[in-house]
RODO-2510 file (C-alpha; in nm, 4 decimals, decimal comma):
residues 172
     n   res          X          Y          Z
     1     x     6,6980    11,3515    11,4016
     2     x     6,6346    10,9950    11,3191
     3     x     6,9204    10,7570    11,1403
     4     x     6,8869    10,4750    10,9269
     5     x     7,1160    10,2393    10,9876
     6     x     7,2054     9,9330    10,7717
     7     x     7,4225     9,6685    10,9154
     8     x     7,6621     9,4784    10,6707
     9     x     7,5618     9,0834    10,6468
    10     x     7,7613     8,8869    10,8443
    11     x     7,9337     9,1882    11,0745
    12     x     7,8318     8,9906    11,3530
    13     x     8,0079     8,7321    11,3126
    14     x     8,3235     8,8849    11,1641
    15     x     8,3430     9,0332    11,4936
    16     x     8,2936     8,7413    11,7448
    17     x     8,5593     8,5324    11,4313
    18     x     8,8241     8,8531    11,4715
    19     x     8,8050     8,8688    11,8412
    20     x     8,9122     8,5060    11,8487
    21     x     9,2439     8,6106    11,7316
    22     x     9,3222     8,9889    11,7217
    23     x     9,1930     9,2726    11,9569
    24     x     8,9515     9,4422    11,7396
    25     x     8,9361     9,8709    11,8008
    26     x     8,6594    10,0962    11,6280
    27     x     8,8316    10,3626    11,4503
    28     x     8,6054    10,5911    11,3215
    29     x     8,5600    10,9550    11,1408
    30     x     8,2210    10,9833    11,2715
    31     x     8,1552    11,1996    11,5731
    32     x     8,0827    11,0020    11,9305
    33     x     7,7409    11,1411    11,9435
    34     x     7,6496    10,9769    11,5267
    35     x     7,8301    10,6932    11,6288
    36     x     7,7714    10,5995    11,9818
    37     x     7,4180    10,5333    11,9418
    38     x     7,5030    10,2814    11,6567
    39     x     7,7368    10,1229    11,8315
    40     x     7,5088    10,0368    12,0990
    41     x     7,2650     9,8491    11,9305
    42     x     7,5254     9,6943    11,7583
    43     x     7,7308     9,5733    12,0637
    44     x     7,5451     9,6759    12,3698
    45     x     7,7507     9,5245    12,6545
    46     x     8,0705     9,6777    12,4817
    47     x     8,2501     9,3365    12,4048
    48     x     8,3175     9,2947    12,0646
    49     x     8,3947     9,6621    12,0052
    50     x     8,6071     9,7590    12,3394
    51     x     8,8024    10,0029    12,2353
    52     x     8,6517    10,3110    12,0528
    53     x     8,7940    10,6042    11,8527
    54     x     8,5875    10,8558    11,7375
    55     x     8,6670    11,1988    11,4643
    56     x     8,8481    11,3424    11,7660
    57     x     9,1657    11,0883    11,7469
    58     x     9,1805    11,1626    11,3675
    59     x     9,4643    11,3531    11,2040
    60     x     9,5096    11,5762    10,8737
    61     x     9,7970    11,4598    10,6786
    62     x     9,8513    11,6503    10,3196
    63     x     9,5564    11,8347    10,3550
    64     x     9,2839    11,5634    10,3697
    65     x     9,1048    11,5167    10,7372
    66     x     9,0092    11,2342    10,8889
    67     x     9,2952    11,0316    10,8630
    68     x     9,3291    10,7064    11,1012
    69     x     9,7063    10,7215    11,2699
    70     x     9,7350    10,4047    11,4105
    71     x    10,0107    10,5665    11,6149
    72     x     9,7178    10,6926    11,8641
    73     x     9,7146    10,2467    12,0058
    74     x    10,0461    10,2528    12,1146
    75     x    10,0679     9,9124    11,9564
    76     x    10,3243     9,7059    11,7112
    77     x    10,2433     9,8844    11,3906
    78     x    10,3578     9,5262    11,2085
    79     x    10,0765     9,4104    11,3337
    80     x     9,8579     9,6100    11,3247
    81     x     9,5834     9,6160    11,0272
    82     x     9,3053     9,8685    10,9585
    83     x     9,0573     9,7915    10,7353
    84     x     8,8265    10,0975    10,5689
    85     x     8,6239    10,1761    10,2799
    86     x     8,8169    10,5268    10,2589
    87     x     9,1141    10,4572    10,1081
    88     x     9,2353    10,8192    10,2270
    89     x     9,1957    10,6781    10,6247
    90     x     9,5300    10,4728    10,5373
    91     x     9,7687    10,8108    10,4564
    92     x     9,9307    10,8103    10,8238
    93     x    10,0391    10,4407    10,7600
    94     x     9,9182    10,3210    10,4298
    95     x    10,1697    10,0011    10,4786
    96     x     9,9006     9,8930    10,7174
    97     x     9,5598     9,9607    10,5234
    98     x     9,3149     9,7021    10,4026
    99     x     9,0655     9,8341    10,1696
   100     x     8,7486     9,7330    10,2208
   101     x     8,4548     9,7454     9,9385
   102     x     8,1960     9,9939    10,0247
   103     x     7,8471     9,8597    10,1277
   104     x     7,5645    10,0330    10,0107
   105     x     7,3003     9,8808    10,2502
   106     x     7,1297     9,6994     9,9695
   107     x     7,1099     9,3508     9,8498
   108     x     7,3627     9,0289     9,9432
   109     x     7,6514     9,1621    10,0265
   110     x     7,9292     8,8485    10,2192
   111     x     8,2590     9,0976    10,1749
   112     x     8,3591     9,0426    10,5610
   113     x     8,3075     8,6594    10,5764
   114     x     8,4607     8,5877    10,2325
   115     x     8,6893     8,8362    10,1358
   116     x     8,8789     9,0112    10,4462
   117     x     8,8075     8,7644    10,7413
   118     x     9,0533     8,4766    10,5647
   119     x     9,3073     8,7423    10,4775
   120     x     9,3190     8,8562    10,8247
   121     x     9,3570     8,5003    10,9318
   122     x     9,6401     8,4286    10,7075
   123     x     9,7951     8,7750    10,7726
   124     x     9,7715     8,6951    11,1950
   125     x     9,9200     8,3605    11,1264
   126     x    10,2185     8,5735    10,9685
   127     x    10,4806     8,8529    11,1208
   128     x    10,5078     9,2043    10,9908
   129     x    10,1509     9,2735    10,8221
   130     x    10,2691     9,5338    10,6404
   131     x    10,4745     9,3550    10,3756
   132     x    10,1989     9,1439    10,2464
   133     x     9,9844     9,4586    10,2569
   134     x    10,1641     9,6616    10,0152
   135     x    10,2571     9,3895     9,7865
   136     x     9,8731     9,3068     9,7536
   137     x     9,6963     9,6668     9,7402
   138     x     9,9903     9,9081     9,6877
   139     x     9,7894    10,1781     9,8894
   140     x    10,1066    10,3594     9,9668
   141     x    10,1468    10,4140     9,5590
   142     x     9,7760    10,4391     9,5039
   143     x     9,7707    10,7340     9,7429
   144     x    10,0866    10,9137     9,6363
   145     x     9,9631    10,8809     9,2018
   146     x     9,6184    11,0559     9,3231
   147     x     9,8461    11,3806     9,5230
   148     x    10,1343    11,3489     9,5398
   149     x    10,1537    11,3902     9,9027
   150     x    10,4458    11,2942    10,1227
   151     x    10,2945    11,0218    10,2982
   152     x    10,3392    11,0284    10,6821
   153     x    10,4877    10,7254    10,7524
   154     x    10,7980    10,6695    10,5806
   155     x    10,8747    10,3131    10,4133
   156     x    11,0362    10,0878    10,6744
   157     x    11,2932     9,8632    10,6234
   158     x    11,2727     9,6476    10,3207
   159     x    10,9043     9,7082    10,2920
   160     x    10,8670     9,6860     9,8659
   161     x    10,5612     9,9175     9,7512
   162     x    10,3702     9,7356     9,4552
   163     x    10,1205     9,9500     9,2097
   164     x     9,8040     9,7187     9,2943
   165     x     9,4684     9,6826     9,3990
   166     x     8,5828    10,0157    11,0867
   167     x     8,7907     9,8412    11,2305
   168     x     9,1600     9,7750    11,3199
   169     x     9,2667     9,4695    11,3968
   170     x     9,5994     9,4062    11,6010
   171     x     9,6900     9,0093    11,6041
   172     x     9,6757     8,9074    11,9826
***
């Protein structure tokens, strides 16, 4: 069938900023064959978007699917940062999730440029990511007040959890 497909203002250019200074790696729940096609119109010569994970790499953790493990990159998970709209993508490592607001293909939306392109500037300029992550958004206690689970990854080192607040970005 045919999709509709409604690209966030300023995506573009989040990408080309991002790739200045982090590798940037689609993570995805969306099957290959939903998502390929999308991601060839949006980067047809596969160079902002290199490295591509589709529903297949995805994990269940405490009963929800679809859950991002950042464990599948074989990179520094310090530095590592994976910014969704689902805040349930983060339970494998919630120290390292960014939500993201949701875009509903409608009206002005400038989310990427304003909102989580300078915090991933100032968080690449830092060390460990994960830190400043759960002092800001607290995913790790958002997710654990809406189930309770035992969350995958368990809190490393002095890591303090705060009640607070696709793509994955590892700092280069």
């Amino acid at each position: 069938g045919t999709v509709r497909m409604f690209v966030r203002p300023g995506l573009k250019e989040f990408l080309e900023a991002v790739g200045e200074f982090a590798d940037v790696v689609l993570f995805t729940a969306g099957l290959a064959g939903y998502a390929a096609p999308m991601l060839a119109a949006l980067d047809p010569a596969s160079t902002r978007l290199p490295v591509r994970l589709f529903r297949p790499s995805t994990v269940t953790v405490g009963g929800t699917a679809c859950v991002k493990d950042l464990a599948v990159l074989g990179r520094v998970l310090g530095r590592t940062v994976l910014v969704d709209n689902s805040p349930f993508s983060f339970l494998a490592q919630p120290y390292c999730g960014l939500p993201a607001a949701p875009f509903d293909g409608c009206g002005h939306d400038s989310h990427l440029l304003d909102t989580v392109l300078p915090l991933l500037r100032q968080l690449a300029a830092g060390g460990d990511v994960r830190p400043a992550l759960a002092a800001r958004f607290g995913m790790a206690a958002w997710l654990s007040a809406r189930g309770g689970w035992a969350l995958y990854e368990a809190p490393c080192g002095n890591l303090s959890v705060a009640a607070g607040g696709g793509v994955v970005t590892a700092a280069a």
